[in-house]
Structure formats: C-alpha cells, structure tokens
N, C-alpha and C positions, 0 to 999 in steps of 0.2 A: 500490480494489476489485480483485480476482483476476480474470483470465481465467476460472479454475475455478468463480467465483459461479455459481448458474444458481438461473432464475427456473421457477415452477411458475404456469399457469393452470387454472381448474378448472372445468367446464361444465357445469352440470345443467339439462336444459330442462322439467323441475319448477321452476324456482327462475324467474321470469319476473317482471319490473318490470312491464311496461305494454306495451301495441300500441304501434306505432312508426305516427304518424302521417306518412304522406304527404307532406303539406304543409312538415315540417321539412325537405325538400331543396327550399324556394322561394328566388325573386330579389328583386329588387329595382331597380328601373329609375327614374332622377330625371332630372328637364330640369338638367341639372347638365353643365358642360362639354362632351367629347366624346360622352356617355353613347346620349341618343339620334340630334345631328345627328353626324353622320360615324362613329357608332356603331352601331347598329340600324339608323338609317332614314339611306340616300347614295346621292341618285339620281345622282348623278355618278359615282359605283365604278363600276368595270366587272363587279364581281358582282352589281348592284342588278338588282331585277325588276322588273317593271311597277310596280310599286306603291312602290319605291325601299327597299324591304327588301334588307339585305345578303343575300343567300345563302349566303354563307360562314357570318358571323352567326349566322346562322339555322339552321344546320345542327351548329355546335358547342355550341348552347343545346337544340337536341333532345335531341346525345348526352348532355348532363348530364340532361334531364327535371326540368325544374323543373315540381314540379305548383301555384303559384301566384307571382307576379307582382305585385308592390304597385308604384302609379304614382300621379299624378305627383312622388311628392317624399313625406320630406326636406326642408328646407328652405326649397325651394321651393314646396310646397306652401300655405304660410301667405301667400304673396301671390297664388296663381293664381285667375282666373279664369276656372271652366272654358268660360263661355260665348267664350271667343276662340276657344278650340280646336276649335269645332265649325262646319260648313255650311259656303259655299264656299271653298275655299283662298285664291284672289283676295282676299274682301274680309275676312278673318282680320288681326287688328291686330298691328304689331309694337310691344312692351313695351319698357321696361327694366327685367330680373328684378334685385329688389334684392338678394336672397341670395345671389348670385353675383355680382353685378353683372356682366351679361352680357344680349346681346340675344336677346328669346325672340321668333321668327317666326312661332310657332302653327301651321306648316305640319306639323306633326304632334300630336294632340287625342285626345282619348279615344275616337274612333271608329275610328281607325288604330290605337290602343292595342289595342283589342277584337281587329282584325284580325291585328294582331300577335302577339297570342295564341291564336289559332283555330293560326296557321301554326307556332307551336311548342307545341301541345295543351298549353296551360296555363292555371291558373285566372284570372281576371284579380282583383287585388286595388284596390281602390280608395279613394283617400284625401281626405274633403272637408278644405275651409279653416276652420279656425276662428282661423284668425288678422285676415286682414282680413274674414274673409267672416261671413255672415252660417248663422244656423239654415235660414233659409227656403232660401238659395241650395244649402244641402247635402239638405236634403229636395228641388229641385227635381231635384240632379242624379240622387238617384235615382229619380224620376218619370221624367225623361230617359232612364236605360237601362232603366227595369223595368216599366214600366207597355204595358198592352196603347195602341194610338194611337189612342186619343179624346179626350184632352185635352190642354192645350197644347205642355207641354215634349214629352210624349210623343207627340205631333202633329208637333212639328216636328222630334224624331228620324227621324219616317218621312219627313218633307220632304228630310233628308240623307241617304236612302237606307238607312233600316233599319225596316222594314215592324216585324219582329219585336223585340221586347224584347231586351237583353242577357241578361238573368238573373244579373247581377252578384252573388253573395252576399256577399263578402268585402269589407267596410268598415272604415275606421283613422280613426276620430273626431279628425283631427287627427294635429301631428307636433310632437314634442318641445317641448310649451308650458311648459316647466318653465323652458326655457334664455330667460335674458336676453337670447344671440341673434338667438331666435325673432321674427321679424316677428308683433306681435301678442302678444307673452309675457302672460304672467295667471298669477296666482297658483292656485295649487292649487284653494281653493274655488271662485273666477269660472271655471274652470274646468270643474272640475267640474259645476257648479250647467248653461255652456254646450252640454256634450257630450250632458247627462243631457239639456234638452229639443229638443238638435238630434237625438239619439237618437229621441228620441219618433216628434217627425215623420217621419224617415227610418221608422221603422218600421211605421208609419199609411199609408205609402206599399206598405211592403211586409215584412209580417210574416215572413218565409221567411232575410231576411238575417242577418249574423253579422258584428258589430259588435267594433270591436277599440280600446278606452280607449288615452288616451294615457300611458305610465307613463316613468318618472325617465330621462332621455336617461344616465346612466351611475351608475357607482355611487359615484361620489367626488362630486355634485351635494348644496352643501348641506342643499339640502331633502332630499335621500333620507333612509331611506325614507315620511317622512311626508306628503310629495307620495302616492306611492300609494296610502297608507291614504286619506287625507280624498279622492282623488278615485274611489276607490273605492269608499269610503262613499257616498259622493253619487250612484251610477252602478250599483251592483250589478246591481239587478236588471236592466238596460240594457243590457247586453255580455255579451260571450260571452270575450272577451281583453282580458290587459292586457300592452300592450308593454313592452316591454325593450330598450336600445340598449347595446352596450359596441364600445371599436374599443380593438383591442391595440397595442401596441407595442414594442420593444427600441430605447428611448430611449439609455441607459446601455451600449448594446452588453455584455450580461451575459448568455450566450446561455446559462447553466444556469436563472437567474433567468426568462428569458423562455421555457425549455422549462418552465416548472415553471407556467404559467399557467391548467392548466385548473383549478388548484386555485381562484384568484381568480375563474374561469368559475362553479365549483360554488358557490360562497360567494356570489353575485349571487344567483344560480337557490334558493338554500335561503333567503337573506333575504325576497324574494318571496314565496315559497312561503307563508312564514310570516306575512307579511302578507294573502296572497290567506285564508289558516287563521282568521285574524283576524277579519277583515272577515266572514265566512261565518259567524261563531258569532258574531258583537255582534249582524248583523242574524236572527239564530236562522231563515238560510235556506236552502233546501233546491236549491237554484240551484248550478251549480259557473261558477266562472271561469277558466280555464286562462293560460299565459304563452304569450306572444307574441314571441319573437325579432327581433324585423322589421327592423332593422340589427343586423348583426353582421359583421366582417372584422377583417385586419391594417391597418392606417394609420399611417406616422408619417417613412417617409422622405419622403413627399411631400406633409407637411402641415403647414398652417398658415398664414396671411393669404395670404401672397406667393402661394402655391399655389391659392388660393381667390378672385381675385378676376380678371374677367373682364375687367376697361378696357374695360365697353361694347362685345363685340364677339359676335357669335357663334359660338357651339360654341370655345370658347377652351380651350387642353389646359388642366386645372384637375385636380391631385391624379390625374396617372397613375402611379401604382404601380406599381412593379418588385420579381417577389417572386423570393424565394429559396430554398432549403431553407428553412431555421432557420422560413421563413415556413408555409411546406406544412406541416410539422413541428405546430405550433401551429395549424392550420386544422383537421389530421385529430383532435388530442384535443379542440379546440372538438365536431365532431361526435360522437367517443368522449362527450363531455358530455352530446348531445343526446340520444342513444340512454338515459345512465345516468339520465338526468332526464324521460325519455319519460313518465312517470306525469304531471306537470304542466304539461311543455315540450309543445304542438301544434303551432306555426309558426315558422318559423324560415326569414327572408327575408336572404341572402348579401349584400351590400352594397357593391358592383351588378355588373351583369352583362355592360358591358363598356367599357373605356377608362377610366374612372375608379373609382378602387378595386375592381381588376375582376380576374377571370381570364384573361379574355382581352382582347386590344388588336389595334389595328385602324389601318392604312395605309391610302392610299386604295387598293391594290390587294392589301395582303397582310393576312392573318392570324397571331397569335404566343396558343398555348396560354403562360399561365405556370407557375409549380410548384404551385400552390394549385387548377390545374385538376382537376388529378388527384384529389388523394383526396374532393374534391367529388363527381365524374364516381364513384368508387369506393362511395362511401357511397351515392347516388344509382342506382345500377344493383343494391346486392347487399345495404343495410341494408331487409328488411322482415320481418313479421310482427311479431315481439314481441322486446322486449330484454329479453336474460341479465341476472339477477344475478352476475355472474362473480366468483369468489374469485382473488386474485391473490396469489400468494407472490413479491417481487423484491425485487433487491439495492436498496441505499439511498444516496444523494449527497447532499452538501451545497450549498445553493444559498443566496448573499445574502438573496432576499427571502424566500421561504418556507421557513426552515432544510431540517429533511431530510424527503427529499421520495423514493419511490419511483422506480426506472429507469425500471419500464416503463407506459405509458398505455391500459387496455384497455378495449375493448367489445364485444359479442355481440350478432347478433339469431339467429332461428331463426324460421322459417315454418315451420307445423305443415302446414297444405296440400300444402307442396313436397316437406317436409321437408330442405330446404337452410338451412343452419348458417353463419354467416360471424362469423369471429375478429378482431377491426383493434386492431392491436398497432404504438403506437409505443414504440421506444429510445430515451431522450432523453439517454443518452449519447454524449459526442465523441469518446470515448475507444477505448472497450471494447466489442466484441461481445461480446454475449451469449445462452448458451445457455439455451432456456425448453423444458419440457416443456406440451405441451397434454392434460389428461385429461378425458376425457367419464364424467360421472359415473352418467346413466340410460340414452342411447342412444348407443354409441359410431358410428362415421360406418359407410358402408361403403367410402368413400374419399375423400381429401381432391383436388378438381379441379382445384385452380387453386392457388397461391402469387402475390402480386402483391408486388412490392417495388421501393421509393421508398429512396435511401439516397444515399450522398454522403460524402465528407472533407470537404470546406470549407461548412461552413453558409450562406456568402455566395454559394454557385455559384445561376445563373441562367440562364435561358433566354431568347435573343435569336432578332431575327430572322435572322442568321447564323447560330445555331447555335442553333437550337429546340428537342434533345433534349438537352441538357444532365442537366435532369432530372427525369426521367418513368419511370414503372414498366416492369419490367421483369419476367416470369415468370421466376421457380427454381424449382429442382425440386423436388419435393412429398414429403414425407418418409412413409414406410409407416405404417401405425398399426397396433400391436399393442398388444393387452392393453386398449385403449381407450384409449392413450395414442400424439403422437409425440413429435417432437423436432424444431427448428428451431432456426438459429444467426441471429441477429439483430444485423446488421451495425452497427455505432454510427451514430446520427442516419437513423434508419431510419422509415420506416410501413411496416409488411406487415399484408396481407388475408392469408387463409387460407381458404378457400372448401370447405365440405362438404356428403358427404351424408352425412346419416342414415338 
C-alpha cells in the first residue's frame, strides 16, 4: 500500500443504528485471584479507608464510570454460597473455592459488594448459583436484597445493617453452564428447564428485576449455537438478556491476523442475533431479548492451568495480564463493535476490573494504568447518545486468518441533546500512516475539540510501574474543517477519538 492511499469516513447523523446503552461500558468483578483481596478491597494498603477499600482503586474505576458491575463470579459463582458472605465478619466461614482452587475468607460478601458500588456510583450486577446451588437459595438471595424487612432473609438483611432494601435489578441466571468446566455443568435443556423456574421465583420475589440467561461461554463451544437456541426456547419469556463470553488472543503472534479480529467479534454478535430473531418468531412473541456481553477481554499471555490454580491459598496472583499496544489496539475496535452492534448489544461487562485480566493492577502501595485503560476510559467518557451508521472508504491488507480485511476500524456516536459528535478510528497498520478525510454529511461540526491519540512502533510496548506512560493518549492538534470536511494523518497502530461539535 502507498503512503499516498488515503482513507474517507462519512458521517450522517440521519443515518443512526440505535441508542448507545449505558451499561455497555460495565465491569465485571470475581472472587478470583487478586481481583477482590489485595485488589478492591486491602485493609493492609496504605491507601485503604475505613472500610479497607483501595482508594486509589476506587478512584481510577470512577474515572472509567462503569455504570454496572456483575459479582461474584465467573466461575466461581457455581460453587458460592452466598449466605457465608453475609453477617458478622468474625463468624463468616473460610472455604476451599474449587474453581480456583484457592482460599475464600468471605471477609468480603455481597453487602460490601453493594457498598462498593454506592463508592464508585455503579449499578450493581448480581449473579445466583445454579451450579451447586439451588432455585430456592437464588429466590432467597433476592428476598435478601430487595424485599422490604419483614420477613426472614429480609429480616436478617436489616439484622446486618441494612434497614432498606438493595434494589438490586440486574441478575445473571448463572455462569457459563455450557462449559464442562463449570462446577455443576448441565446440559442445555436441565438447564434451561433450571433458570426458567429459578426465574420465576426470583421474579415472584420481585417483579421490577432484569434477568440475564446464561448463553455459549465462546463461540468455538461445541454446542454453540444450539445451546442458545434450546435454552432460549425454554426461558424466553423469563429474561430480559442472554449472555455472551469471548476472550481474545495473539496465540500465533500474527499481529495483522489479531488486529483483524473485530471481524470474529461481529460474526459472534450476528450469529446470536439471529438466533435471539429465531427464538422470537417460533414463539410468535412480542417480548424482545437483547445480548449481553458480560465477559469480554484480551487473555492469553497469562493463561491457562498453571496461571489458574491457586495451591489452596489466598488471593494467589492468578492470570495477571500484561497488556500492550497490539492489545489496546483490539480492545478499542471490540468497542468500535459495541457501538456498531448498539441495536442488539445492551451490556457489555469488561473482564475484570483489577489485577486479574484487568486494566489496572495494584501493589500493595502502588497503582499501574495498563494500555487497554485508555480507550476503555475514552469510550466511556465521550461514546453516548446514538451510534453512526458510518460509511467508511479504506485501504485494504492482507491478513492469515481473515484474508483482506480493511486498514481502518471505525465508530460514531452523536448526542442530539449536546450535540457533541465523537469519531474512534483505529489504523490497524504497522506500517504505514494513513491519511483519512472526515465528511459530515447533514450537520457539519462548528469545531472539532479535542484529537486523542494512542499509537506506538512496537506493538509489544507496555507500561510498567517504572515507566507507566509508555502508552497512553496523547492530544494533537485538531485539524480545521472546511466544506464540512477535515483531514487527519493517522499514525500506524494507532486509536484516535476525534471529539466534535455540531
């Protein structure tokens, strides 16, 4: 490809996908490793507060604004038992978590969980056991948070100090019951057949909630996509989402092959689609059910048995992730995806939120943004309103797995309210900068605010705790716009925002 190629984006804010829900920039938090003990919650840091919340912590999960939170698990979900985790610290039992195999101390539970998300204004998401656990025990535990306190569970919530109900809405029927792994695995329909009347009750508890099925832990599972269908079938009317889990990788170190992945992202998201289409017209109903992202990340330098098992100890480092460019790279067109798939895609939980497959990572006195903080943090501050249909003219490469495949990776939102416009354009070239014109096709901007840009020579470059700004955005200068068009040079292995008004 020539220096001289140059790429054309084309923006009509007539041409609009879907509202851009919210909840697509949530976390995702599991008893899993460092995650919560010496992660979130370490009354030994010297940043901890009363309550043994990091503050640091706590303060870089604001700046991101995750508006929901699914806890306990992953994994570890299908053996917990929520009743350890609650009432006095002292006489809270200590386990051995088999999915980790690691020691869980219960000294943080789902009422610290609540509190933990009061302190970084976010929804709390919450996931019963259907693996060892029972229907009745996931109907109590929402009695537990939602029920006014007059009867028992709900009784004995105010007994541990919470007079008032959670108001919990967001529920995960379970977690990846597809996988042989899974503590408690079941077949699609036992399945099914359990969600649909643990649903019930959970719902007879408290009609107001939003119930999220459990769907195919990835897309090479397989059962997929027939797991979905039949536990679909079975549950329709019962939920409101059905999840989705994918963890990417650059197994084969083929860094065109793994910038080229949001195509495999799209092709999950439309086979769904088309099942969720399915499912809605055999039962001739009038109900919609939307996807549910609720694991999604990079994974794979730091995984696999060795990385995942905890020799019976507590909070043991387990699958911390070290990201890189190439990695950030492939996080920001995962959410370029979210945005393009906003018509079906609602929630979309990051996989997790710190120390283990995480953004950030945590010492006991220091803090380390990694590369994948950013366009997280970027998407999460400036995607809202509605996503663009955006036309995109770009040069073209050739890549191993997905032959040829476009340079560049784009998406648009635009708030009619603000009227502020944001552009997020990755180069998934190593090579070559590339020159892209931006044209606004109904309402040109009145000036374009901000430039943000993420770029680099070596795809493997990272940021340590020595040297933390390796790589992270950096404002350029903002190019004029005449005729209702500019111009931007788009540096190889890049993500740039583009920030306007209309």
């Amino acid at each position: 490809m020539s220096q001289r190629s140059k790429a054309q984006i084309y923006l009509d804010t007539n041409r609009t996908i879907s509202p851009i829900s919210p909840l697509l920039f949530s976390g995702f938090l599991e008893h899993m490793g460092r995650a919560v003990y010496e992660g979130i919650y370490d009354p030994a840091s010297p940043h901890a507060d009363a309550s043994g919340l990091r503050t640091d912590v706590l303060a870089a999960l604001r700046e991101i604004n995750y508006r929901s939170m699914r806890y306990p698990g992953g994994n570890f979900l299908s053996g917990y038992r929520w009743l350890d985790g609650v009432g006095p610290r002292d006489q809270r039992p200590r386990r051995r978590d088999l999915a980790w195999q690691s020691v869980e101390t219960n000294q943080f539970g789902t009422n610290e969980f609540i509190e933990f998300c009061k302190q970084i204004n976010t929804e709390p998401m919450l996931g019963v056991n259907l693996g060892t656990g029972t229907i009745q025990e996931a109907a109590n535990l929402v009695e537990y948070c939602n029920a006014p306190a007059d009867t028992q569970y709900a009784q004995m919530r105010a007994e541990h100090g919470y007079a008032d109900p959670h108001g919990v809405k967001y529920w995960c029927l379970g977690n990846e019951m597809d996988g042989p792994w899974q503590i408690g695995h079941l077949e699609a329909a036992e399945y099914g057949m359990k969600a649909r009347e643990a649903a019930k009750m959970m719902r007879w508890h408290d009609p107001s909630i939003a119930l999220i099925l459990c769907g195919s832990s990835n897309s090479v599972m397989p059962t997929y996509p027939e797991w979905d269908r039949v536990a679909l079938e079975l549950c329709w009317d019962q939920v409101d989402y059905h999840s989705m889990h994918y963890y990417a990788g650059n197994r084969t170190d083929d860094t065109d092959s793994y910038l080229a992945l949001a195509a495999e992202f799209e092709n999950f998201v439309d086979t769904l689609s088309g099942v969720l289409r399915y499912v809605k017209a055999k039962r001739r109903s009038r109900h919609d059910v939307h996807l549910s992202w609720d694991e999604w990340n990079v994974w794979y330098k730091a995984a696999g048995p060795e990385f995942n098992r905890g020799e019976w100890t507590e909070a043991p480092h387990l699958s911390e992730e070290v990201y890189n460019l190439e990695d950030a790279l492939v996080v920001a067109q995962w959410l370029n995806v979210f945005l393009r798939r906003a018509d079906v895609l609602k929630i979309a939980c990051v996989a997790q939120i710190v120390n283990v497959i995480s953004p950030i990572h945590t010492t006991r006195d220091a803090l380390l943004k990694h590369t994948t903080y950013y366009p997280i943090l970027l998407f999460s501050r400036l995607a809202s309103g509605a996503a663009l249909d955006v036309a995109v003219q770009s040069p073209r490469h050739e890549t191993k797995q997905f032959g040829d495949m476009p340079l560049l990776d784009v998406s648009a939102s635009y708030d009619e309210g603000s009227g502020a416009n944001t552009v997020f354009i990755v180069n998934r070239s190593q090579t070559e900068s590339l020159p892209v014109e931006l044209r606004w096709q109904a309402r040109a901007p009145q000036s374009i605010r901000a430039v943000h840009q993420m770029s680099g020579s070596d795809p493997k470059a990272f940021n340590s705790l020595a040297h933390p700004n390796q790589i992270v955005p950096v404002q350029v200068a903002a190019p004029v716009v005449q005729n209702g068009a500019a111009e931007l040079l788009l540096p190889p292995l890049s993500f740039t925002v583009v920030e306007t008004q209309l």
